[in-house]
N, C-alpha and C positions, 0 to 999 in steps of 0.2 A: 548664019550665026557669025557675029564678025568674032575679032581675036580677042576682046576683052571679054566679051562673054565665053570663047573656051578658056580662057587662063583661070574665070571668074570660077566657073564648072568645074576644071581640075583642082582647085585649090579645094574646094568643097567635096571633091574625092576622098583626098587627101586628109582632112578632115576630121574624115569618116572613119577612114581607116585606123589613122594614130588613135582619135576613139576605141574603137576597138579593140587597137591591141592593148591600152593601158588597161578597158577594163576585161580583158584576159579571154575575147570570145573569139579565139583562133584556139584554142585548144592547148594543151599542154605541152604534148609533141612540138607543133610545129612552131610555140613560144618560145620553146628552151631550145630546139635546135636549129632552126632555120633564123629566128631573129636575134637569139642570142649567142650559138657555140659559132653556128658560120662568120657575123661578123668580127668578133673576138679572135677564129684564128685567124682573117684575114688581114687585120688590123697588126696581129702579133707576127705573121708571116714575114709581111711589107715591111716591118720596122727591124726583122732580122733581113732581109736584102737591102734598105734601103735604109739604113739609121739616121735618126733622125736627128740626137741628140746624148750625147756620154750615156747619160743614163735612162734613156726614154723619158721621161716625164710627159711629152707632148701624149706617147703611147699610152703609159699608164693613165693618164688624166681622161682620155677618150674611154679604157676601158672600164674606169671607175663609173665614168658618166651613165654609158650606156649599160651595166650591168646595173647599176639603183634604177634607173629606169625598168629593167627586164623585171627587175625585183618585183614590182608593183604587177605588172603584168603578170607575173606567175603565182604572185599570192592573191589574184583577182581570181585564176581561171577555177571554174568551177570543175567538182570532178566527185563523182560517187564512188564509184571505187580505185583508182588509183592515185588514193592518199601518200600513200610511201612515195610510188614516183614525185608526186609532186613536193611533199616535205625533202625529199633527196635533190630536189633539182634546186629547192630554196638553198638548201644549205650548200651546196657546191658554188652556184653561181656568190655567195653570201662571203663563202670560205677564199673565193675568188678577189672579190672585190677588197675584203679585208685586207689580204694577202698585196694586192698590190696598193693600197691607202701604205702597210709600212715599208715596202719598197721604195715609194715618194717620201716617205719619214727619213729611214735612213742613209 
């Protein structure tokens, strides 16, 4: 297999994957905490040791991005009984993203 067909291969991984997470079949759990809380604090961690800018904008602008994205993903995943969790995880990540759109306002 030469190297453009693995780059070709992983690219098609890859994919797959973002497929999937947009249409919500990684599950609730691991939507809302692994793809969205971890990167979020890591993102908010890094920019309190390492500032990036007066007022974060670079910070907030990633977190805006990446939570409408999560958004999709979590009003995708499918779920029988833990509705609450999941309307709770909508409106947090939602309450989030708001929150920091007027943080970049003001």
């Amino acid at each position: 297999m030469s190297i453009l067909q693995k780059i070709k291969s992983q690219q098609d991984k890859s994919k797959e994957a973002h497929k999937k997470f947009i249409q919500g079949e990684y599950g609730l759990t691991k939507t809302f905490w692994l793809y969205w809380f971890l990167p979020v604090a890591f993102i908010t961690i890094a920019d309190s040791i390492f500032p990036t800018s007066k007022n974060g904008l670079i910070t907030n602008v990633m977190i805006i991005f990446w939570s409408g994205i999560t958004l999709f993903a979590i009003h995708n995943v499918k779920v029988t009984d833990k509705k609450l969790w999941k309307n709770i995880s909508l409106g947090f990540v939602a309450f989030i993203t708001i929150t920091r759109i007027f943080i970049l306002i003001s």
